[in-house]
LOVEXLO-744133 format. One record per residue (C-alpha): residue in one letter; x, y, z. Coordinates in steps of 0.05 Angstrom, whole numbers, padded with zeros to 5 digits, always signed. Example, Ala and Ser with C-alpha at 12.3 -4.5 7.8 and 13.67 -1.06 7.14 Angstrom:
BEGIN
a+00246-00090+00156/s+00273-00021+00143/
This chain:
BEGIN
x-01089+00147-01963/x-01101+00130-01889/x-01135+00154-01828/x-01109+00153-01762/x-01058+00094-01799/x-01117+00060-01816/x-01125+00036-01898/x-01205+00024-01879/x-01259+00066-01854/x-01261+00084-01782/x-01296+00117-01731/x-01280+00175-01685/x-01328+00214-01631/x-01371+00268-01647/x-01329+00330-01655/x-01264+00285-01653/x-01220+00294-01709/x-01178+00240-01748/x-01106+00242-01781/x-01109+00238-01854/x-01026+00209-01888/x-01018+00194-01963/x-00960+00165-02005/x-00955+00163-02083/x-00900+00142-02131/x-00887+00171-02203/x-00938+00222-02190/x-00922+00298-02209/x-00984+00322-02175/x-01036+00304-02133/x-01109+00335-02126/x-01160+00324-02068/x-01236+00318-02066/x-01292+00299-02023/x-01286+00322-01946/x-01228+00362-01971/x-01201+00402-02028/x-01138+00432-02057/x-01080+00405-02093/x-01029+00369-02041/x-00965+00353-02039/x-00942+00278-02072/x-00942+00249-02004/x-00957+00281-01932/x-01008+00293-01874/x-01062+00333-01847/x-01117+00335-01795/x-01185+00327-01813/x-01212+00379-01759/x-01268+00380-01716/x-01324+00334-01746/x-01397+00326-01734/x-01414+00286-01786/x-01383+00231-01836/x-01328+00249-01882/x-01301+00207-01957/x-01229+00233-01968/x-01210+00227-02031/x-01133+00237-02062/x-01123+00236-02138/x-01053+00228-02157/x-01028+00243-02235/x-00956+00226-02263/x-00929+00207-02340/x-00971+00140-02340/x-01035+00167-02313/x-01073+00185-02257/x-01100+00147-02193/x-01147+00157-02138/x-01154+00125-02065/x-01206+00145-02014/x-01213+00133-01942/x-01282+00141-01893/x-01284+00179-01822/x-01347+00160-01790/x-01376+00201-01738/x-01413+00177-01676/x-01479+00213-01667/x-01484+00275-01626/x-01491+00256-01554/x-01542+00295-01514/x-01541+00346-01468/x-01533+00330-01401/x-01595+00351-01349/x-01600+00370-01275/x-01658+00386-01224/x-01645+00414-01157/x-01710+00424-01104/x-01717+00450-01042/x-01764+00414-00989/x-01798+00381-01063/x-01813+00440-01094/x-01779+00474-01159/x-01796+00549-01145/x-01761+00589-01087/x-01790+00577-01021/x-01783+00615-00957/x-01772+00584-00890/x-01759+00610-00817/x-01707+00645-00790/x-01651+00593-00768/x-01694+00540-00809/x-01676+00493-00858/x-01689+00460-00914/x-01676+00405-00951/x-01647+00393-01022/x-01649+00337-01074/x-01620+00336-01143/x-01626+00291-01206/x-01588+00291-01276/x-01585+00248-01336/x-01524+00239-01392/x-01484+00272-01333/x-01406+00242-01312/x-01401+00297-01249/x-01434+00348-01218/x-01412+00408-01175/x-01444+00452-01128/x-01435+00536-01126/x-01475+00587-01103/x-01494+00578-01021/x-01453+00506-01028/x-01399+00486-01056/x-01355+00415-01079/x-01365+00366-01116/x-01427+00327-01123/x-01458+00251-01139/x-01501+00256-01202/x-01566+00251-01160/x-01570+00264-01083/x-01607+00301-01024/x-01564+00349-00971/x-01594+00394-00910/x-01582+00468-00916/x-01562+00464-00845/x-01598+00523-00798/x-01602+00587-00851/x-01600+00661-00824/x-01603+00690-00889/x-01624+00679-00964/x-01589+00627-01004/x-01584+00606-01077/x-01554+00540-01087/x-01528+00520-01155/x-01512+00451-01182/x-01472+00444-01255/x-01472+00372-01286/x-01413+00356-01342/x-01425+00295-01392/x-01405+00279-01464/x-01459+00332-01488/x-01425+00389-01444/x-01454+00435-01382/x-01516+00449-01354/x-01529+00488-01294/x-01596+00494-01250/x-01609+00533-01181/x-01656+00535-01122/x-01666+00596-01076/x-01684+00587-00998/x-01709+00651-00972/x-01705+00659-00893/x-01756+00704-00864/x-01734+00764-00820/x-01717+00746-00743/x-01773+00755-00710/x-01759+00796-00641/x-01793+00777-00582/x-01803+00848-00544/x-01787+00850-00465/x-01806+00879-00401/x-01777+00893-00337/x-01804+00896-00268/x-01790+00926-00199/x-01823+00909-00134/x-01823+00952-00075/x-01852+00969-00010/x-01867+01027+00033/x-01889+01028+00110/x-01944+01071+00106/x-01959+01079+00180/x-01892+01103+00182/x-01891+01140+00123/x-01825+01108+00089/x-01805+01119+00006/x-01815+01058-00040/x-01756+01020-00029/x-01739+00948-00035/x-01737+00923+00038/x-01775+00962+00095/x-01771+00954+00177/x-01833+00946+00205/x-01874+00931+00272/x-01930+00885+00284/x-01998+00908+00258/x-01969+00967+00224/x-01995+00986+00147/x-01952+00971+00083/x-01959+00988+00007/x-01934+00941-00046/x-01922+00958-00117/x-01897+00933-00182/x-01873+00961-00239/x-01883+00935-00309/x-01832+00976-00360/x-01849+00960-00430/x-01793+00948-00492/x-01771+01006-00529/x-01776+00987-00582/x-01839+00941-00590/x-01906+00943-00557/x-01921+00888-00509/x-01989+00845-00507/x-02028+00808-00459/x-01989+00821-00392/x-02010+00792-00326/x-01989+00809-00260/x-01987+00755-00200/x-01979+00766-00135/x-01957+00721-00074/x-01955+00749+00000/x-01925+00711+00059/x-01965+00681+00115/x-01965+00742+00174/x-01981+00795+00116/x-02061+00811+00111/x-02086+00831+00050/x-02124+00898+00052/x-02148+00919+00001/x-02141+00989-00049/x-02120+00946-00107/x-02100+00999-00168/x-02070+01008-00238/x-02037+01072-00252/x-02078+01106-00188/x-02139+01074-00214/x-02183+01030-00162/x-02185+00954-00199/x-02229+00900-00175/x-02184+00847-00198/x-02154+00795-00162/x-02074+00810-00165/x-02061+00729-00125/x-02099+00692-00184/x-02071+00746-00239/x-02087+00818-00263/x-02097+00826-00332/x-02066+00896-00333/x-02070+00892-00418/x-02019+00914-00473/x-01960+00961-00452/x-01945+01007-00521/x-01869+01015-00530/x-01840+01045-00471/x-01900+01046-00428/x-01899+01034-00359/x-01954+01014-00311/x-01959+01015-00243/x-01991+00964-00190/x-02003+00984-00120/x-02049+00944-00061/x-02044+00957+00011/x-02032+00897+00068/x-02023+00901+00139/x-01979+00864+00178/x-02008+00817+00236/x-02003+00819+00301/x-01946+00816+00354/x-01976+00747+00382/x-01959+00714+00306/x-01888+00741+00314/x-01829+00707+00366/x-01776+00769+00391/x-01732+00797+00355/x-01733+00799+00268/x-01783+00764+00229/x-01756+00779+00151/x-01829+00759+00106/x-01810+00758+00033/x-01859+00783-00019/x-01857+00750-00095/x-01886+00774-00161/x-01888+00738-00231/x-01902+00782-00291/x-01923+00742-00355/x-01945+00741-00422/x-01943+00689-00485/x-01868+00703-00492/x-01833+00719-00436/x-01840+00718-00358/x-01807+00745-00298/x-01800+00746-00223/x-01776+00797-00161/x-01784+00805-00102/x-01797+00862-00039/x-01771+00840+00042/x-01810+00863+00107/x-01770+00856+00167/x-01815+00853+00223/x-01788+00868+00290/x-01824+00845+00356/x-01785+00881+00417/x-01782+00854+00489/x-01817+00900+00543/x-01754+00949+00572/x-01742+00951+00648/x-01683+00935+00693/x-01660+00951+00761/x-01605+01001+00777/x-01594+00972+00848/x-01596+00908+00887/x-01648+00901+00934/x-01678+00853+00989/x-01746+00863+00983/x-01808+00914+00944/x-01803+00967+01005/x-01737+00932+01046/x-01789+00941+01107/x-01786+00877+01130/x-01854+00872+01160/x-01886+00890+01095/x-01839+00853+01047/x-01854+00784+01092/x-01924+00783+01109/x-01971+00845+01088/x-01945+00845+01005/x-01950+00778+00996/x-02007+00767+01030/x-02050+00832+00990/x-02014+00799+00916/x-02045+00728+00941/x-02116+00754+00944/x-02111+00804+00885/x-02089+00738+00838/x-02140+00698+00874/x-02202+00746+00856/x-02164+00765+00782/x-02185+00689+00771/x-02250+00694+00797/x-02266+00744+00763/x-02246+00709+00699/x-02205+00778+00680/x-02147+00728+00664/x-02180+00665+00623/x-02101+00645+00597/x-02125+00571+00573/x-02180+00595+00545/x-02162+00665+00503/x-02089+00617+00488/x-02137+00565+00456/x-02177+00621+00409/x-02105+00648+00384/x-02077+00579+00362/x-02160+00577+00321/x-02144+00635+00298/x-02071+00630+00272/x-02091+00559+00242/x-02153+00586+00210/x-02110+00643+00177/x-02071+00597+00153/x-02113+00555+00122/x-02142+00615+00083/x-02081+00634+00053/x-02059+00569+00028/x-02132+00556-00005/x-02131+00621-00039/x-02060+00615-00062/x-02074+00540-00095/x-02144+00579-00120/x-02103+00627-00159/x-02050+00577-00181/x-02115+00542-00220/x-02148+00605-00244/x-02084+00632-00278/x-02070+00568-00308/x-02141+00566-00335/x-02139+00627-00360/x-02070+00619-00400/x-02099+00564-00432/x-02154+00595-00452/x-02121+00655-00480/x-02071+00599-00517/x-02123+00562-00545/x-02158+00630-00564/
C-alpha cells in the first residue's frame, strides 16, 4: 500500500487529504483496518478524505498460502490558527463621531493573515496592516476589513458617525432714506437741498427658520451729513451709539427690527453748484455672518436765477445818470458798506474754512473712535 505513491509515511496539510493505491498477488480477498475499514478489492485506490489528524492504513490481503498485511502513515500538520484583524478610527476601537465634512483616520493590524479586503464605506483590497483617511464624511460610515490566512476568515468593523450639518441662520438688511423736510417715502436714494432734514433707517430681517443672536448695527455717514439725533429701535428712543455699534439683541425666527436716526444735511457754503451725491453705509454683524448696504443723498446747490430779456447801454439809458450820478452814489454806498464792517469777506471767509476743518476733524475722530469700540467689544463678546 502507498500514499500519494509514496511506500513510507508522509505528511499532508491540515484538512488535506492523501491518495491511498494497493497491489496484491495470489490474494482472493483483501480486508482493511486502521484509518479505514471494509473489505477492498485485490488491488485499487481511494482517497483518504479530509484529515485533521494522523492516520495508519492498514490492508490485509488473504489467498491459498496465507494472509499478509502492509500499512502506510498520513501525518497531519497541526491546525493552523485563525487569522486576526483590528481596524480603529482616530485610535480608538468603539464608534466615534466627528463633524460634519470631517474626517477621520483609520489603521488596521492582523496576524496569520495572507490578504485582507475592505467592504462596508471602502472597498479593495488591502496590505495586512495599514492606516487610510476617510476623506471629508457627510454622513455615517461603517468600514469593514476581512483578513484570509491558512486558518480561514475573520472580519472586524469601525463606525464613523458624522454629526448633523450645523446651519448657520441669516439675515438681510435694507437701508433707506426719507427727506423729511420734504416729506418724501423711504426709498433708497433721495434729492435733497442744503440744510434740509433726512431720516435714515435699516432694516434687520431675521431667518425663517432659525433665531438669530447677538446682532449689531453700524453706522457710517459721509462728511456734509450732521448727525441729529432721535436714535430708535422699533419706535423706541435708544441711547446707543449706532457709529461705534448698536447692540439691537437676538432677532427670533422671522423677526424684523427696525433702526431709524435723523441727520441734517449742511449748509449750501460746504456744497460747490450743481449735484453733490453723499453715500451712506451700514454693516450688520454677528458671530456668523455680516453684511453691508447702502442709502444715496443727492444734494443739489442751485445758482441764483436772473437774466436779461434785452440789450441795454446803461441801468436807466439816461446818459447823465448812467455816467456820473449811479456810479458815483454805488462808489460811496461800497465805501461806507466797508466802514461799517457790514461786509468783513476776509474775515467771516476765514471762520468758514475753521469751521469746515473743525467739522471735519470731528467726524474722522469719532469714526476711528467707533472702529476701536466695536472691535473691543467683539472681542470681548468672543472671548466671553
Amino acid at each position: 500500500i502507498k500514499a500519494n505513491n509514496s511506500n513510507g509515511s508522509i505528511t499532508i496539510g491540515y484538512n488535506g487529504s492523501a491518495n491511498l493505491t494497493w497491489t496484491s498477488t495470489n490474494a482472493n480477498t483483501c480486508y482493511a483496518s486502521g484509518g479505514w475499514s471494509g473489505t477492498k478489492s485485490t488491488s485499487g485506490s481511494e482517497s483518504t478524505g479530509s484529515l485533521t489528524s494522523t492516520r495508519t492504513y492498514t490492508i490485509n490481503c488473504t489467498g491459498a498460502g496465507g494472509s499478509v498485511s502492509d500499512s502506510v502513515v498520513v501525518n497531519v500538520q497541526n491546525q493552523p490558527v485563525a487569522p486576526t484583524v483590528d481596524i480603529k478610527a482616530n485610535n480608538s476601537n468603539g464608534s466615534i463621531t466627528i463633524g460634519y465634512n470631517g474626517s477621520a483616520n483609520l489603521t488596521w493590524t492582523s496576524t496569520n493573515a495572507n490578504t485582507c479586503y475592505a467592504s462596508g464605506g471602502w472597498s479593495g483590497t488591502k496590505s495586512t496592516s495599514g492606516s487610510q483617511s476617510t476623506g471629508s464624511l457627510t454622513s455615517v460610515r461603517t468600514y469593514t476589513m476581512t483578513c484570509t490566512g491558512l486558518g480561514g476568515s475573520t472580519s472586524h468593523s469601525m463606525t464613523v458617525n458624522v454629526e448633523n450639518q450645523q446651519v448657520i441662520p441669516v439675515f438681510t438688511i435694507n437701508k433707506l432714506v426719507k427727506n423729511y423736510s420734504n416729506g418724501t417715502s423711504w426709498v433708497h436714494s433721495v434729492s435733497a437741498d442744503p440744510g434740509e432734514i433726512l431720516y435714515f433707517r435699516v432694516k434687520v430681517i431675521g431667518d425663517n427658520s432659525l433665531s438669530v443672536q447677538n446682532v449689531i448695527v453700524q453706522d457710517t455717514l459721509p462728511d456734509n451729513l450732521i448727525y441729529m439725533g432721535d436714535l430708535k429701535i422699533d419706535d423706541v428712543s435708544s441711547s446707543g451709539n449706532i457709529f461705534s455699534g448698536l447692540d439691537i439683541g437676538d432677532l427670533a425666527v422671522g423677526q424684523t427690527k427696525r433702526i431709524d436716526f435723523k441727520v441734517q444735511v449742511a449748509g449750501s457754503n460746504q456744497f460747490v453748484f450743481g449735484e453733490t451725491t453723499l453715500i451712506n453705509t451700514v454693516l450688520v454683524y454677528n458671530f456668523d455672518s455680516s453684511i453691508t448696504d447702502i442709502a444715496s443723498v443727492v444734494v443739489n446747490k442751485k445758482q441764483v436765477a436772473g437774466a436779461a430779456t434785452e440789450v441795454s447801454t446803461g441801468l436807466t439809458n439816461n446818459i447823465l445818470l448812467d455816467s456820473f450820478f449811479l456810479p458815483l452814489s454805488m462808489a460811496l454806498s461800497l465805501i461806507w458798506f466797508f466802514r461799517s464792517r457790514i461786509i468783513v469777506f476776509e474775515k467771516w471767509l476765514a471762520s468758514r474754512r475753521k469751521e469746515c476743518f473743525e467739522y471735519k476733524a470731528k467726524k474722522i475722530l469719532e469714526m476711528k473712535v467707533g472702529q476701536i469700540k466695536a472691535s473691543e467689544k467683539l472681542r470681548n463678546i468672543w472671548k466671553s
